[in-house]
C-alpha angles and dihedrals in degrees: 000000000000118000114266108216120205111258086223117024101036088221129118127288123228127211115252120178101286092355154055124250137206108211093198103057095009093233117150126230106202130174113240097243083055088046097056095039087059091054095042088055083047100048092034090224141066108290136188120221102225097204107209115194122238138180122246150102110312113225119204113264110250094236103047106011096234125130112284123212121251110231133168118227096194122305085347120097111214154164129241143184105192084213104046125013153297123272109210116195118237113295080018095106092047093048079054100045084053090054101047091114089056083064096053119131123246110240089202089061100034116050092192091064090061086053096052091047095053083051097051091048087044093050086040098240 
């Protein structure tokens, strides 16, 4: 596995359950699959992810070095590189974690979601 580096801080990252942690300034690199599978255990159902653009300074992304997009995520201000992950600033994961439900997808927009409704209830979960 190649060496994650800190956005901000250019040190190493260390590995932290699904993610990835900077023991200098305690942000959090996380892949987006992991990303979404922690707010889908938070929200206890499937949730998007609706990118909104923002302007700022681009930080490197931790995997390739090469300018990551800021993007809000609701209320949360972020960075994120589409190939490789999304760095979240230290309490950002937790502002994110607060906000799971916002994510959650619309059955009427989304047809898996009903199936996977009418599962849970039949499994009883």
């Amino acid at each position: 596995m190649e060496t994650l580096t800190c956005p901000r801080c250019r040190t190493a990252l260390e590995l932290a359950g699904r993610t990835f942690r900077c023991a200098t300034c305690e942000g959090v690199w996380v892949t987006e699959e992991a990303l979404v599978a922690i707010l889908e255990q938070r929200a206890s159902t499937l949730v998007d992810l609706p990118w909104r653009a923002r302007e700022d300074a681009p930080r490197p992304c931790a995997a390739c070095g090469t300018a990551m997009q800021t993007v809000d995520l609701g209320d949360v201000a972020l960075d994120r590189c589409a190939d490789h992950g999304v760095w979240c600033d230290c309490d950002e994961l937790t502002a994110l974690l607060r906000e799971a439900k916002q994510f959650t997808r619309d059955p009427k927009t989304d047809p898996a979601e009903g199936v996977f409704h009418w599962l849970g209830r039949l499994l009883g979960r």
